[in-house]
C-alpha positions in Angstrom: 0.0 0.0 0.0 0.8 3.5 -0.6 2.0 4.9 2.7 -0.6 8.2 3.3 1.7 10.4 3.4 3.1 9.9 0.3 -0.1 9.8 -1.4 -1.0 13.4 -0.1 2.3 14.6 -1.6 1.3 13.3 -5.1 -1.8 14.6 -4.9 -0.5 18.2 -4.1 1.9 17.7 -6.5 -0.8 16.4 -9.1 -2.5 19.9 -7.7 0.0 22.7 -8.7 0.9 20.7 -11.5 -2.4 21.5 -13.1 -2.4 25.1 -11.6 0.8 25.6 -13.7 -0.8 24.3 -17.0 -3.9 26.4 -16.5 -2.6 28.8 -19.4 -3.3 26.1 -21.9 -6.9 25.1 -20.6 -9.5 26.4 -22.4 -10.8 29.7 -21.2 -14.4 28.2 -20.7 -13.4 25.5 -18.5 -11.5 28.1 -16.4 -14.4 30.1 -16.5 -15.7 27.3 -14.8 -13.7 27.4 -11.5 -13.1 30.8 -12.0 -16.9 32.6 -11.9 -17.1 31.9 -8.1 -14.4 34.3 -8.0 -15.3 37.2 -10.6 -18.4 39.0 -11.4 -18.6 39.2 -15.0 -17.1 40.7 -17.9 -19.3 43.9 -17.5 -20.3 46.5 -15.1 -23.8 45.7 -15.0 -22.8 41.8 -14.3 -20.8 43.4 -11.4 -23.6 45.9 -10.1 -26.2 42.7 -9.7 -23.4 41.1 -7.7 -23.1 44.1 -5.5 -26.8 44.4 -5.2 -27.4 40.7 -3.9 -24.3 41.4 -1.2 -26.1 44.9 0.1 -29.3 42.5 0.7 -27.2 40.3 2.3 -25.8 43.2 4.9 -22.4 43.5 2.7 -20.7 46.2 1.1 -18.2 46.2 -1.7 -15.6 47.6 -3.5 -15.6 47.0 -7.5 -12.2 46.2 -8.8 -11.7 46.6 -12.7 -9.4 43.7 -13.8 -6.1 44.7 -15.3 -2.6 46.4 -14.6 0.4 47.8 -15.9 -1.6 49.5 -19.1 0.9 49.3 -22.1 -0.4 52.9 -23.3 -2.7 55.8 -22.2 -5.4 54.9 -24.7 -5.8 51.9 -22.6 -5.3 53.4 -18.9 -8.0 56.1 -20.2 -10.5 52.9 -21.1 -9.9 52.1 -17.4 -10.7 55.2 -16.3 -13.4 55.5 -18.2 -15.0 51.9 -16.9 -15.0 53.4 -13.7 -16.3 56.6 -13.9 -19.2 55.0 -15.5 -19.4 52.7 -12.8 -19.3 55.4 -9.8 -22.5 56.9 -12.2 -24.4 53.9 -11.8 -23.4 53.0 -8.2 -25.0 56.5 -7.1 -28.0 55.8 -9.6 -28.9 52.5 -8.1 -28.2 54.0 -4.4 -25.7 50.6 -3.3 -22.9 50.7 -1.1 -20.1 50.4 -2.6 -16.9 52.2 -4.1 -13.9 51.7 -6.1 -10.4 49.5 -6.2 -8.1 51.6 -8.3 -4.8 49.7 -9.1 -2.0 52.7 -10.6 -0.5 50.8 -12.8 -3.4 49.8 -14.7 -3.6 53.8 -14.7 -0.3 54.1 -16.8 1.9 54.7 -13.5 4.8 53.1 -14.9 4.0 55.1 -18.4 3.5 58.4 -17.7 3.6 59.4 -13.6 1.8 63.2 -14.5 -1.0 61.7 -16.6 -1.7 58.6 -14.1 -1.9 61.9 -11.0 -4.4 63.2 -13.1 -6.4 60.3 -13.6 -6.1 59.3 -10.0 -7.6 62.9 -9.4 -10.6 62.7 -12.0 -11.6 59.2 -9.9 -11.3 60.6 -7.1 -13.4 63.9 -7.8 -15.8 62.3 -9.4 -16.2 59.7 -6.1 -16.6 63.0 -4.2 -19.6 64.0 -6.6 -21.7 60.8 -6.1 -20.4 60.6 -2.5 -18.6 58.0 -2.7 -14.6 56.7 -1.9 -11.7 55.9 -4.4 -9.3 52.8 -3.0 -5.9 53.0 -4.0 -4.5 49.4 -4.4 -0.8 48.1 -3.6 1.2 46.5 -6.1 4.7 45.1 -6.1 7.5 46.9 -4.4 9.1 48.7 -7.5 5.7 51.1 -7.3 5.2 51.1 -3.8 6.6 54.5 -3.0 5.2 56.2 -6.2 1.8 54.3 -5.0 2.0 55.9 -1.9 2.8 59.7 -3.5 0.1 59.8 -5.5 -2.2 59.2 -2.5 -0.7 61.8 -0.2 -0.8 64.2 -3.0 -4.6 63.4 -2.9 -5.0 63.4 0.4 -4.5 67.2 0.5 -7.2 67.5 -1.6 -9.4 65.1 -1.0 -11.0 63.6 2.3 -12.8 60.4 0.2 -9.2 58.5 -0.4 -7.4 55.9 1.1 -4.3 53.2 0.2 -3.0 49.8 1.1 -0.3 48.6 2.9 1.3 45.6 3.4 2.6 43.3 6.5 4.9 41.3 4.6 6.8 44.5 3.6 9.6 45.3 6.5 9.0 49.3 5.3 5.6 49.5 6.2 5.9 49.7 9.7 7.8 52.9 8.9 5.1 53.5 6.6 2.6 53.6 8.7 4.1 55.8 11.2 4.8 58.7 8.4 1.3 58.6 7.6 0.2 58.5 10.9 1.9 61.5 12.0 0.8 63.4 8.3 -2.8 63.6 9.4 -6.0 61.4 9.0 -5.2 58.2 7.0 -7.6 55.8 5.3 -5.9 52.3 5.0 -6.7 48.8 4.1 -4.1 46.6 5.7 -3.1 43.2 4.0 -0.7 40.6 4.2 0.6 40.9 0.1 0.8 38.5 -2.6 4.2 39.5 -4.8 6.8 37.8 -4.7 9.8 39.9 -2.9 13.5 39.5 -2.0 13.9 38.6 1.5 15.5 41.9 1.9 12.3 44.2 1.3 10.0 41.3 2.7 9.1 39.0 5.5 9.6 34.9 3.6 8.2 32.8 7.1 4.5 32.6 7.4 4.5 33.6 11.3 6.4 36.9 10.7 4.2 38.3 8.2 1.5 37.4 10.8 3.3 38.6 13.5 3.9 41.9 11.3 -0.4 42.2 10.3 -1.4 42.1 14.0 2.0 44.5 15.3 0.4 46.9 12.2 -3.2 46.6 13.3 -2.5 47.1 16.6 -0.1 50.4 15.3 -3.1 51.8 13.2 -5.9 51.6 15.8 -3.3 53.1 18.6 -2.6 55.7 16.1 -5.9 57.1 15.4 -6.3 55.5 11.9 -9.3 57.2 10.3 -10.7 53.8 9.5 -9.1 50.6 9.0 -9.6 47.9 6.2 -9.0 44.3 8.4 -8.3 42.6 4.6 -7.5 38.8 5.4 -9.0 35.2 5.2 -6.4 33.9 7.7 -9.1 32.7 11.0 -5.8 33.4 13.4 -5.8 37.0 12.0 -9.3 37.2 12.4 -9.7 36.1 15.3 -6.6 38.5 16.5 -8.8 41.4 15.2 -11.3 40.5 16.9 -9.5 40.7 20.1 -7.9 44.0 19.4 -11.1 45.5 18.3 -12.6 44.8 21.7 -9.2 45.7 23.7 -9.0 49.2 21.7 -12.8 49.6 22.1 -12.9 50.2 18.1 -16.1 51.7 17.1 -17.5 50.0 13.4 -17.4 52.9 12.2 -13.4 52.8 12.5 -12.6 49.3 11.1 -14.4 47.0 8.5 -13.4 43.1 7.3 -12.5 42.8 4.0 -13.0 39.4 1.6 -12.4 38.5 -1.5 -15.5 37.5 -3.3 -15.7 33.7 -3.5 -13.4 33.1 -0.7 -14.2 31.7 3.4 -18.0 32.4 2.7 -18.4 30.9 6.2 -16.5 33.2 8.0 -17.5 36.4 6.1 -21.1 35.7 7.0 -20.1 34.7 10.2 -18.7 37.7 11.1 -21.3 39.9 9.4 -24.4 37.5 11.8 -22.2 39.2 14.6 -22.7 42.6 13.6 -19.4 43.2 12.4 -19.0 45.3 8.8 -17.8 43.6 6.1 -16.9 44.5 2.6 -16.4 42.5 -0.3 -14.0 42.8 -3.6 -15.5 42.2 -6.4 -13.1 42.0 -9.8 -14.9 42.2 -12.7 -14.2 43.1 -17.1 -12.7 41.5 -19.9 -9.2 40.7 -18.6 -10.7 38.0 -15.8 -8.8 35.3 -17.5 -5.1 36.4 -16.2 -6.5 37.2 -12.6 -8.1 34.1 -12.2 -4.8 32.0 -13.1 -3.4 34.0 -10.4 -5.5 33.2 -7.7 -5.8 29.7 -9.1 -1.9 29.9 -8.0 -2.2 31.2 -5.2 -4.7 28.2 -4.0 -3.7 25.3 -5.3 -6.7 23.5 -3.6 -8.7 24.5 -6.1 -7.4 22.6 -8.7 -9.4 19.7 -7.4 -12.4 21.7 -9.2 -10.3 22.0 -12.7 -9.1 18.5 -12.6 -12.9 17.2 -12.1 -13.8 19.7 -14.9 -11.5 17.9 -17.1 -13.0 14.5 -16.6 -16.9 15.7 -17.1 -15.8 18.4 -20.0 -17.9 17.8 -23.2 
């Protein structure tokens, strides 16, 4: 006999080994797997979504799938997206604002012209009274990420960032801007891949460094705080700190990817606690979905199964 421990080492292995070949499965069968995960292609596939979350005592945040845009006709197309989706948000009276990723907003093209984009999204989020989200990408745009968003800041009061515990800067980070005035941040644990030099490699550190940076922003008099994780010891950590600090909900919210530990987000919204939900959505679903395909490998069990009943 197979000893068992053997046999669940094939199996993983059988897992990412499919992950890795997802690129050459056909795009329907991803779809497939992928759909629990993403919205749609189109905003209106997105705003049903949302609407069906709100009912169920959710927010959201709508994410428009893509980055680093190749040209401005293409960051402008994003923009675009957007602003029409702020419209129809305010229209159709849900709660619910915007993901903005900089790249996708020609960051690494053209610095001036992303600023001014990053300005028209966030105006126009003012207008329907609503809030613009500035995503964290990899490290080599971390500190032009977090330019743009101070420049806004003096502007605008309806704008907040990311930060990241796996990043050994952010600690630093935080404190800057802390000590700049009132800050808006959703704080994750990160998903590039970084030198060990710039980033925390063992699973307990970057934990250790999420509830050190939660702790920091509710001590600090963090406007609001964005708890983004699905790890239950992190949750549960929050938890705690939420009652030790005596954090108002107005002051903190959970944040879930949609698709992912469905038990606990509705666990934790049954306890009264707010909750909001990203929510990717457009044309460019297919490359995001091999991503988080990666990132879980579990889920391959649901591809490989899809091969066997594909007709």
């Amino acid at each position: 006999m197979v000893p068992v421990a053997l046999w669940k080492y094939s199996i993983a292995m059988i897992k990412r080994a499919v992950v890795n070949l997802l690129q050459y499965v056909p795009k329907p069968l991803v779809w497939r797997v992928s759909k629990r995960y993403i919205a749609g292609e189109s905003i209106e596939d997105a705003l049903d979504l949302v609407t069906r979350l709100n009912r169920d005592g959710m927010c959201a945040t709508l994410d428009v799938l893509g980055e680093d845009s190749t040209n401005l006709q293409q960051a402008h197309a994003s923009r675009d997206i957007y602003l029409e989706a702020l419209k129809q948000i305010h229209q159709r009276q849900l709660d619910c604002n915007i993901s903005v990723k900089l790249s996708q907003m020609a960051l690494r093209l053209d610095e001036g012209e992303c600023r001014e984009i990053a300005r028209a999204l966030a105006q126009s989020a003012r207008e329907h009274d609503n809030f613009l989200r500035i995503d964290m990408e990899d490290t080599s745009v971390t500190s032009a990420t977090l330019d743009v968003y101070r420049k806004l800041r003096t502007e605008f009061d309806n704008v907040g960032t990311v930060v990241q515990a796996y990043l050994r800067r952010t600690e630093a980070d935080v404190a800057t801007l802390l000590d700049e005035g009132v800050t808006n941040l959703r704080l994750c644990k990160g998903i590039y891949r970084e030198p060990e030099e710039l980033a925390f490699q063992d699973r307990e550190e970057v934990r250790d460094s999420f509830k050190r940076l939660l702790g920091q922003l509710f001590e600090g008099g963090a406007q609001r705080v964005g708890i983004a994780t699905h790890d239950e010891p992190l949750v549960t950590d929050a938890l705690e700190q939420i009652k030790k600090h005596n954090v108002d909900p107005d002051r903190y919210e959970f944040q879930m990817l949609l698709g992912v530990t469905e038990r606990m987000r509705n666990r934790l919204v049954a306890d009264g606690h707010p909750l909001r939900v990203y929510v990717p959505f457009g044309a460019d679903w297919f490359p995001y979905s091999i991503r988080r395909l990666r990132e879980n490998p579990q889920i391959a069990s649901h591809v490989i199964r899809g091969m066997f009943s594909w007709k």
